[in-house]
C-alpha positions as CSV (number, residue, x, y, z in Angstrom):
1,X,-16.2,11.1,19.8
2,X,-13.1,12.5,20.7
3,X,-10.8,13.9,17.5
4,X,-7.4,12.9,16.7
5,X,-4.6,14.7,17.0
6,X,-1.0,14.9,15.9
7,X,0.0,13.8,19.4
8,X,-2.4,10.7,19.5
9,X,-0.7,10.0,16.1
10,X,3.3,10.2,17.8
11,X,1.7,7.9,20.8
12,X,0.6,5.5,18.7
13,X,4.3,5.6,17.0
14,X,2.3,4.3,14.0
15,X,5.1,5.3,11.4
16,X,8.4,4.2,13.6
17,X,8.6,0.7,11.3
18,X,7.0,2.2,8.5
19,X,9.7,1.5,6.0
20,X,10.8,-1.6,6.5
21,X,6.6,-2.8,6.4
22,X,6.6,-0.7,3.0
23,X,9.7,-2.9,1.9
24,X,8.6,-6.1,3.3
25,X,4.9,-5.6,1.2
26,X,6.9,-5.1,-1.6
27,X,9.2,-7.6,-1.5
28,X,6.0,-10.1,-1.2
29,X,4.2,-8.4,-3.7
30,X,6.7,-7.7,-6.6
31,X,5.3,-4.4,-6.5
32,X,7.3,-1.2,-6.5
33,X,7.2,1.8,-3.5
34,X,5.8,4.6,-5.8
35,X,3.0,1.6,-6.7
36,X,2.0,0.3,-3.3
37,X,2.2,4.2,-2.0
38,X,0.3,5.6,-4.7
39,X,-2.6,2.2,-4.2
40,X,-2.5,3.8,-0.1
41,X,-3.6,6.7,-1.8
42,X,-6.8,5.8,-4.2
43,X,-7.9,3.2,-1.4
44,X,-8.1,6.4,0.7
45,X,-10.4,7.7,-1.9
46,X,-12.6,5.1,-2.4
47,X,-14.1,5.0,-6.0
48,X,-11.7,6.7,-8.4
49,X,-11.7,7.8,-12.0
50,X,-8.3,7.8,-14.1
51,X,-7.8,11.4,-13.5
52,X,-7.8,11.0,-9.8
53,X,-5.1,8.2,-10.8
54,X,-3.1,11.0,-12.5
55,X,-3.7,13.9,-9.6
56,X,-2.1,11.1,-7.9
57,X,0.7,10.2,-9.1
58,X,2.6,13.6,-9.7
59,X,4.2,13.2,-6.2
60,X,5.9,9.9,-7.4
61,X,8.7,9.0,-10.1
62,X,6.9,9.0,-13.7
63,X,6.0,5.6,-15.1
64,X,3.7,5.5,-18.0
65,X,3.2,1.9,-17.6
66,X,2.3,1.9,-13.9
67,X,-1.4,2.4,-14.7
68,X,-2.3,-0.5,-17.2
69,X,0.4,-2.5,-15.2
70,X,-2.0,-2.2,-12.0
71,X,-5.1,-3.2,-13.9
72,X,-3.1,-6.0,-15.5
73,X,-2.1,-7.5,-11.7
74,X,-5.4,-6.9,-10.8
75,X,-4.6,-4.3,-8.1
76,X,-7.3,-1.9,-9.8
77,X,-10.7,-3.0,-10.6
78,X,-13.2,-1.4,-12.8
79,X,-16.1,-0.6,-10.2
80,X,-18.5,0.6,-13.2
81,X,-17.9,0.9,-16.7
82,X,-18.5,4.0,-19.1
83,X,-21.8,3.4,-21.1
84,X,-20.9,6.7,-23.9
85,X,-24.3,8.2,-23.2
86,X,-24.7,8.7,-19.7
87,X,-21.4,7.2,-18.2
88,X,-18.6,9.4,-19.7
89,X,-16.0,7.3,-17.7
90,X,-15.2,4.4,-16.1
91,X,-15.3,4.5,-12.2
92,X,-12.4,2.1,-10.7
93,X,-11.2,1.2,-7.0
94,X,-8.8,-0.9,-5.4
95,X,-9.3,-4.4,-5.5
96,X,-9.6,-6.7,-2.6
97,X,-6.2,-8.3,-2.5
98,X,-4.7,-4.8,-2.1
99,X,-7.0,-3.5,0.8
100,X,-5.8,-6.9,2.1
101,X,-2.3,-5.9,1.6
102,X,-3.0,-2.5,3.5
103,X,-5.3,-4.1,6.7
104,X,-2.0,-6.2,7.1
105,X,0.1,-3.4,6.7
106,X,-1.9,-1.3,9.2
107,X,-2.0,-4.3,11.7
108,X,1.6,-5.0,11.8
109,X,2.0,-1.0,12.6
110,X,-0.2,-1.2,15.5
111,X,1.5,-4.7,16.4
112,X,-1.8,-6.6,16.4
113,X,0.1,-9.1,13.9
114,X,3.8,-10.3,13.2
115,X,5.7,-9.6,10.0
116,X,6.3,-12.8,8.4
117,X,9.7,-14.2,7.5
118,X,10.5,-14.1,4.1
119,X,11.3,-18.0,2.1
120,X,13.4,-16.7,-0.2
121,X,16.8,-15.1,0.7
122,X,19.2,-15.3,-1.6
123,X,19.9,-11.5,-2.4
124,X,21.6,-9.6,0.0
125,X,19.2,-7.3,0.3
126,X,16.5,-10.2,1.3
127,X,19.1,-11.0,4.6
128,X,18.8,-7.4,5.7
129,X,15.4,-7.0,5.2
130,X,15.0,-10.1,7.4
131,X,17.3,-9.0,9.7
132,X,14.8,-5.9,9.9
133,X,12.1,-7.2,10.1
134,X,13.1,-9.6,13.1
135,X,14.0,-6.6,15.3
136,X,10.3,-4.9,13.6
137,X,9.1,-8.3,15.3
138,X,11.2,-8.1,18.8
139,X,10.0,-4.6,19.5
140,X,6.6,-5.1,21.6
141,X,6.2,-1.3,21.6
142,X,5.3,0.0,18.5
């Protein structure tokens, strides 16, 4: 098997729509950027503990309600709980609706799949992100 390198990565232009994907999976999601980026990050990882979750998010804006508001949403899941005795933690990972939310995101980059139009546009905001996101969907190259 052949290895990767950065210019397989620029030929695949896997990061030319990368924003306005990031936007448009927020937008769908009611999640913030820091959130969904820092989700990328521990589904990267795999199985997690809280302190990974910390190591984590010191790139991103501090939010000391991001973590229980993830568990709340059901974006993290607790893979195995602490026992006090021989568990001294809680293992978590990311739950299925978010790797969902990142397949998509992966497949729209490689332009196996279509962004969907958003239903709601009242905010401004929404119409440029549509407009966006309908030339994401007219370029057949990235």
């Amino acid at each position: 098997m052949r290895k990767l390198t950065s210019k397989d990565l620029k030929e695949l232009n896997l990061l030319k729509h990368y924003r306005i994907i990031r936007k448009w999976a927020c937008r769908i999601c009611n999640i913030k950027d820091a959130d969904l980026e820092l989700l990328i990050y521990l589904d990267s990882i795999g199985y997690f503990t809280k302190d990974d979750f910390k190591k984590g998010t010191y790139s991103y804006s501090w939010d000391n309600r991001r973590w229980n508001r993830l568990l709340k949403e059901g974006w993290i899941l607790v893979w195995r709980e602490r026992n006090r005795t021989t568990q001294k933690y809680n293992i978590y990972k990311v739950s299925f609706k978010c790797k969902q939310l990142i397949s998509r995101m992966y497949r729209i980059m490689l332009g196996e799949e279509d962004i969907p139009d958003l239903s709601n546009k009242e905010r401004y905001s929404d119409k440029v992100l549509m407009s966006s996101i309908t030339n994401v969907n007219k370029d057949k190259t990235r």
